[in-house]
VEXGU-916019 format. One record per residue: residue number from 1; z, y, x of N, C-alpha, C in turn; residue in one letter. Coordinates in Angstrom, 2 decimals. Layout:
# residues N
+-------+---------+---------+---------+---------+---------+---------+---------+---------+---------+------+
! marse !     nzz !     nyy !     nxx !    cazz !    cayy !    caxx !     czz !     cyy !     cxx ! gudo !
+-------+---------+---------+---------+---------+---------+---------+---------+---------+---------+------+
!   NUM !       Z !       Y !       X !       Z !       Y !       X !       Z !       Y !       X !    A !
...
+-------+---------+---------+---------+---------+---------+---------+---------+---------+---------+------+
# end
This chain:
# residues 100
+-------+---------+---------+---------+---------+---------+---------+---------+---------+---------+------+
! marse !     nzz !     nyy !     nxx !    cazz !    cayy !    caxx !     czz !     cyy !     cxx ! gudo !
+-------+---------+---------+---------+---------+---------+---------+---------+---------+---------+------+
!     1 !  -33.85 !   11.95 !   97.36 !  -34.08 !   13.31 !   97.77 !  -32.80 !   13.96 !   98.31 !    X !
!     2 !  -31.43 !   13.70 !   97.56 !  -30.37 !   13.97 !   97.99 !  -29.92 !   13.67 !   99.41 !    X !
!     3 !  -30.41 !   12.58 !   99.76 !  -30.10 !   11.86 !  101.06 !  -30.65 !   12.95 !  102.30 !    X !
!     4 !  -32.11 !   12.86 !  101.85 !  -32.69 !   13.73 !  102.97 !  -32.32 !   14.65 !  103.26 !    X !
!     5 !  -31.82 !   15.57 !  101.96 !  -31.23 !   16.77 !  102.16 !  -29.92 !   17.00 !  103.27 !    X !
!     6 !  -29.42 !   16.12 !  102.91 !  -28.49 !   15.91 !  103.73 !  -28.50 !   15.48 !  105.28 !    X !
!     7 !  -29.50 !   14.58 !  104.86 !  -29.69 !   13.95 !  106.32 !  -30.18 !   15.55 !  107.79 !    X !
!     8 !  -30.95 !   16.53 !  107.05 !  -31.68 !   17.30 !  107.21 !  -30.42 !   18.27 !  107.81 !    X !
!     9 !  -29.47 !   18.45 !  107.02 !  -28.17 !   19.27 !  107.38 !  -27.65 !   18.82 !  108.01 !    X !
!    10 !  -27.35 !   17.40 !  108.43 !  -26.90 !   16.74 !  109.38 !  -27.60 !   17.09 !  110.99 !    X !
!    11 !  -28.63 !   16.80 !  110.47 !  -28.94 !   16.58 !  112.14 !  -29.79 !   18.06 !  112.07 !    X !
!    12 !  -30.29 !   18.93 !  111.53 !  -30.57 !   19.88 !  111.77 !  -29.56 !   21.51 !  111.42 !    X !
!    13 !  -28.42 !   21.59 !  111.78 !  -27.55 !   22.61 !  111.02 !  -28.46 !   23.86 !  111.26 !    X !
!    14 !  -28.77 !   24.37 !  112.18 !  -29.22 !   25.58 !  111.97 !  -30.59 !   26.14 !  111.30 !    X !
!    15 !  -31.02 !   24.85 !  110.49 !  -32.31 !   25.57 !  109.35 !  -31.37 !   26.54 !  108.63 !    X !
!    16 !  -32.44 !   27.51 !  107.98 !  -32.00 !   28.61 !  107.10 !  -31.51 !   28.18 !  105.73 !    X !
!    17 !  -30.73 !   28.61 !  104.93 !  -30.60 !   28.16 !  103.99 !  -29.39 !   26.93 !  103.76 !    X !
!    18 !  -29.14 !   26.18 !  104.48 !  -28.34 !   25.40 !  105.28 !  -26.80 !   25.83 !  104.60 !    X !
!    19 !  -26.37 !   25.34 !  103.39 !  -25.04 !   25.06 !  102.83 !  -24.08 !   25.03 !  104.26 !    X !
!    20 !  -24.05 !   23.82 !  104.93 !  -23.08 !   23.45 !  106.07 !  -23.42 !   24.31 !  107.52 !    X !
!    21 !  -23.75 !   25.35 !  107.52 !  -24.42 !   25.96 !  108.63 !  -22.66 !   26.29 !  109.01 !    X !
!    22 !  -21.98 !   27.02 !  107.97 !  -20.61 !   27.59 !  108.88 !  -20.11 !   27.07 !  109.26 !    X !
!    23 !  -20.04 !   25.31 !  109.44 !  -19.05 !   24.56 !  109.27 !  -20.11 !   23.40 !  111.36 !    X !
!    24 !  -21.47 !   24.02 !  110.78 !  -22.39 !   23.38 !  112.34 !  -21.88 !   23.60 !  113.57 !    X !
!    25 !  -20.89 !   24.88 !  114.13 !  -20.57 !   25.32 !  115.31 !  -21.32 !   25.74 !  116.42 !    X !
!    26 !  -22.64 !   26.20 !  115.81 !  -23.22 !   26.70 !  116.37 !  -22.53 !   28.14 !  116.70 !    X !
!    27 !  -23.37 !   28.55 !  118.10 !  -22.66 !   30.05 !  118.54 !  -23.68 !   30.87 !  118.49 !    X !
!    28 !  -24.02 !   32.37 !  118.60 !  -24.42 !   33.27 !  119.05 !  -25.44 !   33.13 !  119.79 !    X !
!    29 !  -26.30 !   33.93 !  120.24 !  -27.16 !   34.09 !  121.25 !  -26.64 !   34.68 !  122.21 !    X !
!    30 !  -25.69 !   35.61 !  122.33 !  -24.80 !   36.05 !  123.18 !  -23.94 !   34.64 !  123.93 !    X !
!    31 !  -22.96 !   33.80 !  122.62 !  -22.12 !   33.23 !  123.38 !  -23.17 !   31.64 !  124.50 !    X !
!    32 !  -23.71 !   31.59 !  124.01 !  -25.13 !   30.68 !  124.59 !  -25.20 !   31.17 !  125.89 !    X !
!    33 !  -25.67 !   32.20 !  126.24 !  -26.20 !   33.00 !  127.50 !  -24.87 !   32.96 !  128.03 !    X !
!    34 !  -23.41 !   32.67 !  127.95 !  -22.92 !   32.95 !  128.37 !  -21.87 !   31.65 !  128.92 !    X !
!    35 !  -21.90 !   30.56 !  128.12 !  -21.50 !   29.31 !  128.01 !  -22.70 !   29.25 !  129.14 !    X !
!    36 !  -24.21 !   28.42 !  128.87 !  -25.24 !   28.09 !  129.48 !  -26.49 !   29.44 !  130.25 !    X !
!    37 !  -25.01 !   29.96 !  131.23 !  -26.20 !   30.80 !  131.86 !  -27.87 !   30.47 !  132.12 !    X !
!    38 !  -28.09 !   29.64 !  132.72 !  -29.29 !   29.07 !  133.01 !  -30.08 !   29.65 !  134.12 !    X !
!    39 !  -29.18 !   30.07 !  134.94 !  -29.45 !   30.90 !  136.27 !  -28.99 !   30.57 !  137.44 !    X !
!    40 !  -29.10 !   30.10 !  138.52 !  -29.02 !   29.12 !  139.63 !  -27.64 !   30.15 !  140.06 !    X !
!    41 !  -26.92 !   29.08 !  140.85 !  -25.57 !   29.99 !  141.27 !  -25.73 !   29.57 !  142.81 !    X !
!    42 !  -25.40 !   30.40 !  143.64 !  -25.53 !   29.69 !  145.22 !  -24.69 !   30.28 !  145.82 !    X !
!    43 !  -23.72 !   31.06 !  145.54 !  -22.72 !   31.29 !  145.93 !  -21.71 !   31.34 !  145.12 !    X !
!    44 !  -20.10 !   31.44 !  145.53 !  -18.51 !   31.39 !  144.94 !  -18.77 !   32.99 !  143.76 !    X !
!    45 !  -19.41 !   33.38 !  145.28 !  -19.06 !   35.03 !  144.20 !  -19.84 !   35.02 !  142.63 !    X !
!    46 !  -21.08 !   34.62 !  142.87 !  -21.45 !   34.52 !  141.45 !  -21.02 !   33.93 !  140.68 !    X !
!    47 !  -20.44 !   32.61 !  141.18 !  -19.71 !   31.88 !  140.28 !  -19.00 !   32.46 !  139.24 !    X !
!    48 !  -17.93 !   33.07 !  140.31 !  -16.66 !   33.64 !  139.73 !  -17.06 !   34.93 !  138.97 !    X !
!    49 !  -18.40 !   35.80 !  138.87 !  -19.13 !   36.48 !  137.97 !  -19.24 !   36.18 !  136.91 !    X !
!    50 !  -20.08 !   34.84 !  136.59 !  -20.31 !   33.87 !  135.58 !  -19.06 !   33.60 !  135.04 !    X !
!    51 !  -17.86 !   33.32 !  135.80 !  -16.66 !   33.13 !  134.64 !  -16.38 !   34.11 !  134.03 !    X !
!    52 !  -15.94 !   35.27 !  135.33 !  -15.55 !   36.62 !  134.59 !  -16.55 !   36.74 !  133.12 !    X !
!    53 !  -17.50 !   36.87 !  133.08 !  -18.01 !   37.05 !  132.18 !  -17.96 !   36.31 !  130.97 !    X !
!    54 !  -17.74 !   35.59 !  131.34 !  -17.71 !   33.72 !  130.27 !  -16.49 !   34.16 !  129.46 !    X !
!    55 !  -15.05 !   34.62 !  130.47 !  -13.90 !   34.53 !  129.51 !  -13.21 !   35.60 !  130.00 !    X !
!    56 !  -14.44 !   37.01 !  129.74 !  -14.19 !   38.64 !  129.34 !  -13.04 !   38.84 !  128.13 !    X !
!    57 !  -13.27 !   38.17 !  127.23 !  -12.33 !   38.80 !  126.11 !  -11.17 !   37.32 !  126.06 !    X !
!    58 !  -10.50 !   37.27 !  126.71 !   -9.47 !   35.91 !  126.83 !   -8.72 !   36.39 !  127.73 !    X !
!    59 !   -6.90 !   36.14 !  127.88 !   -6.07 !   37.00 !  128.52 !   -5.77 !   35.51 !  129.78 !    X !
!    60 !   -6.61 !   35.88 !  130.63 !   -6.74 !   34.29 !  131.71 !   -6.83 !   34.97 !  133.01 !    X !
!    61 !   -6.40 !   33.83 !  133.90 !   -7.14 !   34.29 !  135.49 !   -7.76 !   33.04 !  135.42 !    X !
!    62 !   -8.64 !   33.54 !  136.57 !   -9.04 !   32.94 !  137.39 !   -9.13 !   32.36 !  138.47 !    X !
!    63 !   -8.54 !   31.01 !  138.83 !   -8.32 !   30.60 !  140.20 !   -9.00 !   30.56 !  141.60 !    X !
!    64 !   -8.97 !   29.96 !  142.24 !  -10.02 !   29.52 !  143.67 !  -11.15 !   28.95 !  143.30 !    X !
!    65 !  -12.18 !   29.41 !  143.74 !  -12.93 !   28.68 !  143.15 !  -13.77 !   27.94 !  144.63 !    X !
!    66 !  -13.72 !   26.65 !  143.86 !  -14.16 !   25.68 !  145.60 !  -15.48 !   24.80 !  145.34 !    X !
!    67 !  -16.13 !   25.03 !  146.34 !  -17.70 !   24.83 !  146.77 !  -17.79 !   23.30 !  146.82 !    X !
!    68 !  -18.32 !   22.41 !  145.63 !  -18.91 !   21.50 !  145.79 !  -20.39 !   21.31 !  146.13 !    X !
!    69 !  -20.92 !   19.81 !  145.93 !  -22.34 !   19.45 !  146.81 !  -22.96 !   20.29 !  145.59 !    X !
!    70 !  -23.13 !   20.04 !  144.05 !  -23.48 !   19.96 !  143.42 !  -23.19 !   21.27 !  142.10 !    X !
!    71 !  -22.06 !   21.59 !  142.35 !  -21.29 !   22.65 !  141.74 !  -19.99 !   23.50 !  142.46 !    X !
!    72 !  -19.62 !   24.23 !  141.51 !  -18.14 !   24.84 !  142.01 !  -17.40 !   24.32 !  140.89 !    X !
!    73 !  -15.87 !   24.67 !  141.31 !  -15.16 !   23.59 !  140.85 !  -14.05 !   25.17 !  140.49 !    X !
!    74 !  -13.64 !   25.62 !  139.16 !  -12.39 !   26.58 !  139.29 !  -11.37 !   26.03 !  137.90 !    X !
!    75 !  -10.05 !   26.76 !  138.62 !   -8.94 !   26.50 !  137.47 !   -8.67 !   27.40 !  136.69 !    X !
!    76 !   -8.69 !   27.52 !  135.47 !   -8.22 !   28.33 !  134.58 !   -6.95 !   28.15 !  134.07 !    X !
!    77 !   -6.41 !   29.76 !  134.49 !   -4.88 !   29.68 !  134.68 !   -4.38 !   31.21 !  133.07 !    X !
!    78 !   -2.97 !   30.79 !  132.65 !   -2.88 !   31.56 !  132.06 !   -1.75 !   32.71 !  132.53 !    X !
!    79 !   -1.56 !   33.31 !  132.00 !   -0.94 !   34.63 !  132.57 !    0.76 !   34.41 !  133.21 !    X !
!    80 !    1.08 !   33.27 !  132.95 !    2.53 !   32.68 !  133.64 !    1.95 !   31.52 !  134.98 !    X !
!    81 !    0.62 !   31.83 !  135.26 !    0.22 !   31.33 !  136.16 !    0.01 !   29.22 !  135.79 !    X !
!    82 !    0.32 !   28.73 !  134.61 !   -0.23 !   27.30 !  134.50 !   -1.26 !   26.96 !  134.04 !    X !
!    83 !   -1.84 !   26.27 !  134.70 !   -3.59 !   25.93 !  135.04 !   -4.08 !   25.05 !  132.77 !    X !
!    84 !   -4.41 !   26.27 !  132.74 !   -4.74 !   25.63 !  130.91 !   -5.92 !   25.05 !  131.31 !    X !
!    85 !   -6.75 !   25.13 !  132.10 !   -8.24 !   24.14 !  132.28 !   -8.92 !   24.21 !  133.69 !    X !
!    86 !  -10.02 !   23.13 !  133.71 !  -10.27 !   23.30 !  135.15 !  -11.58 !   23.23 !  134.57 !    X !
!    87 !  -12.42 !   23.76 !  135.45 !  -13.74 !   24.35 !  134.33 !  -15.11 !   24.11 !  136.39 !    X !
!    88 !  -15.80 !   23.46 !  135.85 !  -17.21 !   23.14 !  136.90 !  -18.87 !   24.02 !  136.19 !    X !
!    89 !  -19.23 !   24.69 !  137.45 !  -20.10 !   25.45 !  137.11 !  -21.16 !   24.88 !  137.92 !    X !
!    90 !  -22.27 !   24.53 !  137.00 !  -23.21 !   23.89 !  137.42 !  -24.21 !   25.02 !  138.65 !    X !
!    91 !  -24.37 !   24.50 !  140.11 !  -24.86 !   25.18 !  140.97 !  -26.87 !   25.52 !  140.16 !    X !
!    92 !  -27.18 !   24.18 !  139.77 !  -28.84 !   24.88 !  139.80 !  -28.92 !   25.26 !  138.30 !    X !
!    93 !  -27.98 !   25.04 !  137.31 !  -28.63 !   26.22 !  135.81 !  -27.63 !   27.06 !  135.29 !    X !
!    94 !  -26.36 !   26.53 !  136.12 !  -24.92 !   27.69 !  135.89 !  -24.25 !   27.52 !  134.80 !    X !
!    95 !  -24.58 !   26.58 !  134.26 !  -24.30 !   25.87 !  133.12 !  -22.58 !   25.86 !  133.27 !    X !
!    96 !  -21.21 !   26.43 !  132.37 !  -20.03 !   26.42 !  132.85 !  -20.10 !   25.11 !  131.47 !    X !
!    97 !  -18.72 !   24.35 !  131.97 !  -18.18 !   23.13 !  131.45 !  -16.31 !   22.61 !  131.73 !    X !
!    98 !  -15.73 !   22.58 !  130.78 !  -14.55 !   22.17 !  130.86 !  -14.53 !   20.71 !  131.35 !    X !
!    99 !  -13.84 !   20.42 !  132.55 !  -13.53 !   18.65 !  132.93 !  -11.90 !   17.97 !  132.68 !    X !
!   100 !  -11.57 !   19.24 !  132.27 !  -10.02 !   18.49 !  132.00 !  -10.24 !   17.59 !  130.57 !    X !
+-------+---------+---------+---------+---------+---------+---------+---------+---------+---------+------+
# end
């Protein structure tokens, strides 16, 4: 019975009740919508919307952001201007993702 229990916390962290839930890394419903927009991007400008918004409370710029087949492609730079990540925003669900 112990096993299952576990097994159950394992692969399910966010049931209620859930001992290991703080420790699951699950986010927000906010940070979700905001990580995995899920909203088609077809232009730079939205893109660069979708970041702004993504990393509102983080002291960052935002670089160029350049038009692939499939996505956009931007660098995340910190305030002495060196590129801390390069981050691809999925064109059809807007889905943002770190590739460094």
């Amino acid at each position: 019975m112990i096993v299952i229990a576990v097994a159950l916390c394992t692969f399910f962290p966010h049931l209620p009740g859930n001992p290991f839930a703080v420790f699951a890394g699950t986010a927000s419903a906010a940070e979700q919508r905001s990580y995995g927009e899920m909203k088609g991007m077809a232009t730079a400008e939205e893109a660069l919307k979708a970041l702004k918004k993504h990393f509102e409370k983080r002291d960052i710029v935002i670089g160029e952001i350049i038009e692939k087949e499939l996505y956009f492609e931007a660098e995340i730079k910190d305030r002495k201007n060196m590129v801390i990540d390069k981050v691809i925003i999925d064109k059809r669900t807007g889905r943002i993702r770190s590739i460094y």
